[in-house]
C-alpha positions, 0 to 999 in steps of 0.5 A, spaced: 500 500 500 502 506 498 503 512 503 495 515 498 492 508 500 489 508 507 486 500 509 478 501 509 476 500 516 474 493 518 467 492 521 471 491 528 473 498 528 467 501 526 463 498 531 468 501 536 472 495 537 473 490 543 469 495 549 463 496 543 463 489 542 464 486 549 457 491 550 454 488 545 456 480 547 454 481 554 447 485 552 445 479 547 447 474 553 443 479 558 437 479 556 437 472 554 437 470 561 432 476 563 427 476 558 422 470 558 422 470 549 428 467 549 428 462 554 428 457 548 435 459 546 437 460 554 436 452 555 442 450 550 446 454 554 450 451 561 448 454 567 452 460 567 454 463 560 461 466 563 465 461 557 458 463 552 459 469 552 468 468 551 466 464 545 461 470 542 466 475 543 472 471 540 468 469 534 465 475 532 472 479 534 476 476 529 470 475 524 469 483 524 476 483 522 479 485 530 483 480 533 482 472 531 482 470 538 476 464 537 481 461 532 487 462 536 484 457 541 480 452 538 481 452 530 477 454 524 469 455 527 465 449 524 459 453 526 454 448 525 459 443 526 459 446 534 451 447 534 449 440 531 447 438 538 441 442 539 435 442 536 435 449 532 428 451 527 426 457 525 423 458 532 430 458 536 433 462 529 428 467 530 429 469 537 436 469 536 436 474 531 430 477 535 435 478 542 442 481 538 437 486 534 435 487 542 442 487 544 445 492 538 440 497 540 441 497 547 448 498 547 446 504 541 450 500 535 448 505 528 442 504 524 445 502 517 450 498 522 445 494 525 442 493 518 448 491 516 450 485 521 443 483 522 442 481 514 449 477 516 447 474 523 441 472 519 444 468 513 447 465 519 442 463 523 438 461 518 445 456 516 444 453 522 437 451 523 438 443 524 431 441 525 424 442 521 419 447 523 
């Protein structure tokens, strides 16, 4: 790159790096364990969801383009791969759709950011249904 180029900035950055995201992170787990709509997706979670709430933030890290810190300690995401144990429908996709918008918009992520993500976070999430319904 030349001294006129500059690198774009990643989704990392433009969300506000690690403390925009570990907010988010820590919202989305929040309000799962507060709201009775999401109580579908709490029950495939442990007990405590400490360790949750490290692997989103470390996977969605490197996945914006910040620090790979879920690569770094387990390897390539297999994201389906590590969801095939639960029983993911439409039902299950749907509320954790509906509790990262809720995050996004609590912790005051951009409009056209959240658009963004959700259309993304939605291709995802449709990706992981293992189960009809």
């Amino acid at each position: 790159m030349n001294q006129n180029e500059t690198a774009s900035p990643t989704l990392y950055d433009v969300i506000g790096g690690e403390s925009k995201l570990r907010e988010m992170v820590d919202r989305f787990y929040d309000l799962m364990e507060l709201e009775p709509e999401f109580a579908g997706i709490r029950t495939m979670h442990p007990p405590s969801t400490e360790g949750s709430r490290d692997k989103l933030f470390w996977f969605l890290s490197g996945w914006m383009g910040g620090p790979d810190m879920f690569v770094e300690r387990f390897g390539h995401p297999r994201l389906r791969a590590r969801h095939l144990p639960f029983a993911i429908a439409s039902d299950e996709r749907d509320q954790w759709l509906r509790c990262m918008a809720w995050a996004m918009e609590d912790v005051g992520i951009a409009d056209d950011l959240r658009v963004r993500l959700m259309n993304s976070f939605f291709q995802t999430a449709d990706w992981m249904r293992n189960k009809a319904g």
